[in-house]
C-alpha positions, 0 to 999 in steps of 0.5 A, a space after each residue: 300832740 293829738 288832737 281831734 280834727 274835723 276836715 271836709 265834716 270828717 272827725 278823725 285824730 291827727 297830730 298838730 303842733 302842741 301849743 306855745 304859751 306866752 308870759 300871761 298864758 298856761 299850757 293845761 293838759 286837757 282830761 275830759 271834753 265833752 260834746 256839744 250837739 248844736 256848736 260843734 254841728 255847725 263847725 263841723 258844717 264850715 270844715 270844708 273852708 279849713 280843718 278845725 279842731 272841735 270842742 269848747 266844753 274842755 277841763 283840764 288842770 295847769 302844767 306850765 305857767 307863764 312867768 306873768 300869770 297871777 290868777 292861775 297856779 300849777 294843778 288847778 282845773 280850768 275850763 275851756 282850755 283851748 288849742 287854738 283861740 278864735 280868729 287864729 291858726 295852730 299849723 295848719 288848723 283853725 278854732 273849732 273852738 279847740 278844747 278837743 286836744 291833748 294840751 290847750 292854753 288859758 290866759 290871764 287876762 286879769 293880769 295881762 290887763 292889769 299890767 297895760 298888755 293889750 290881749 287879741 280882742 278875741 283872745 281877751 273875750 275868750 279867756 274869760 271863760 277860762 274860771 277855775 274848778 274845785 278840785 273836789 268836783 269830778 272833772 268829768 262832771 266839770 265839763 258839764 258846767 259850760 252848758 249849765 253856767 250859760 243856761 243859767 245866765 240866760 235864764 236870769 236876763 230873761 226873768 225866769 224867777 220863783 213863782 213865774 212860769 215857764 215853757 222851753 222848747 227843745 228836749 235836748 240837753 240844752 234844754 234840758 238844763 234850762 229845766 233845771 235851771 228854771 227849777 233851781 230858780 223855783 219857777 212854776 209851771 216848768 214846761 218842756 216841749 219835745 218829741 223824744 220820750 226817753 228825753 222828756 222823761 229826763 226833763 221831768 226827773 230834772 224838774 218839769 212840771 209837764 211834758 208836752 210832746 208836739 209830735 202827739 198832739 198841738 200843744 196848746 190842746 195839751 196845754 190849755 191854759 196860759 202858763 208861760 211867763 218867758 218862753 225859751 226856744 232852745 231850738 232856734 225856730 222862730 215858727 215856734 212863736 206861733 205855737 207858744 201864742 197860745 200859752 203866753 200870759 199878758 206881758 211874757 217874753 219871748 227868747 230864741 236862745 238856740 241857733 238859728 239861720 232864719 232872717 225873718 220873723 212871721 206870725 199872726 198875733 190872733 192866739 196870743 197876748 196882747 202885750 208881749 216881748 220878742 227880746 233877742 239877748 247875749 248871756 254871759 257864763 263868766 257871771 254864774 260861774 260862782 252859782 253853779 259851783 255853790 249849786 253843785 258843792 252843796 248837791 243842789 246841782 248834780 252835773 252827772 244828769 246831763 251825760 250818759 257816756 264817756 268814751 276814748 277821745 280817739 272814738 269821737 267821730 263814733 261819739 258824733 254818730 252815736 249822737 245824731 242817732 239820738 243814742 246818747 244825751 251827752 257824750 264826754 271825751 276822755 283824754 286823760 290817756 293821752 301823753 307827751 313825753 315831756 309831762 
């Protein structure tokens, strides 16, 4: 099978073996994928070690099961079918995470488990994520509910809730969802800090109340009240602390949700509260799935928002310049073109 393979942080499609599934596994054809801007950067960065095979925001739909699976059936849409699980190797090829393929594996896990089968502790964590989609929600927008279910997740751990307020740093598309998220959970103020106009202008068509551009001007002379209840860093800075002092309210939390390489922590608490949490969390998208699925049937939550292309999977590296370029929000992957002759 094709797939899309990353080596020495070069994107190019080549062949790989096409995975095998066990008893409790199904092999889905993958029909759309989509870019992840911060995760597939940092596999991109380690392809010297091995070639990987990118992508985690996959949807496609069950051609094969397996004859101990329960929970899956033949033409259901699944997400984050995977190539290759974490920990392991497909030929010659390791786990990028592995949804940018032409066919990936989804395990029962509920069904191995229930049978007293012991799964790779990798695998195991993994399937969880594997939850099946409507056939009603377009799987292109289906790829989208990845971000959406982990934003929400987090969200909810942290304390984001109607009337409490809000500030996010990061106007990419993860931040960007944490926008709507905090809207839908009827948060107020919602604030977003960036620099890219046409980005904050999405945010604001997403539900911020205010836009606040570090680059203009220091923030807290945008911003001049206590506005912020959570404080979400979806850029993974810890220097931005200093810059939310200034609008955390007494007894705010503080979270780094985006990926960070920095080992310590340094400021100085003069701006802000006197009581405050620095509060380091996991999410846990398996548990919002349900939500983000009522969201987006009764057209509270339209995942078309967050995506502005979908191109030929064999045009990734061109989707990944496009978006380091700040050309495009999110880029979808169409692999629907893609065939084995024995499906």
């Amino acid at each position: 099978m094709k797939a899309v393979i990353v080596r020495h942080g070069r994107l190019r499609v080549d062949d790989v073996p096409c995975p095998k599934p066990t008893p409790y596994q199904c092999l889905v054809r993958t029909l759309y994928a989509a870019t992840c801007n911060e995760t597939d950067r940092r596999f991109i960065e380690r392809s010297a070690e091995k070639p990987l095979i990118l992508g985690h925001e996959s949807v496609g739909h069950v051609v094969e099961v397996g004859g101990r699976v329960r929970h899956f059936n033949e033409g259901d849409f699944c997400l984050r079918p995977t190539a290759v699980y974490p920990g392991q190797t497909l030929g010659d090829v390791g786990c990028g995470l592995g949804g940018f393929s032409e066919f990936g594996l989804v395990t029962d896990v509920a069904a191995a488990e229930a049978d007293g089968v012991e799964l790779p502790p990798a695998v195991a964590a993994y399937s969880r994520y594997q939850q099946i989609v409507p056939n009603t929600i377009d799987p292109k927008d289906a790829t989208m509910m990845v971000t959406l279910k982990e934003t929400l997740s987090w969200s909810q751990r942290a304390g984001v809730g109607k009337g409490r307020g809000v500030l996010i740093f990061g106007d990419g598309p993860v931040g960007q969802s944490f926008v709507k998220m905090a809207a839908l959970l009827e948060a107020e103020p919602v604030v977003i800090v960036g620099h890219w106009p046409h980005r904050l202008e999405r945010a604001t068509k997403l539900g911020a109340h205010e836009t606040l551009n570090r680059k203009e001007k220091p923030i807290a002379e945008s911003c001049p009240d206590r506005i912020a209840d959570v404080v979400i860093d979806a850029v993974g800075k810890y220097e931005l602390i200093q810059e939310a002092f200034p609008l955390m309210r007494e007894h705010a939390i503080y979270t780094v949700y985006g990926m960070t390489g920095d080992r310590q922590v340094s400021f100085e608490m003069g701006t802000g509260p006197r009581q405050w949490r620095l509060v380091f969390m996991k999410m846990d998208e398996a548990e919002t799935h349900p939500q983000i699925v009522d969201w987006i049937l009764a057209g509270k939550l339209d995942p078309s928002l967050f995506y502005d292309r979908v191109m030929p999977a064999a045009r990734a590296a061109e989707a990944f310049e496009l978006l380091a370029a700040r050309k495009a929000n999110k880029i979808v992957l169409d692999f629907s073109s893609w065939r084995l002759a024995a499906y």
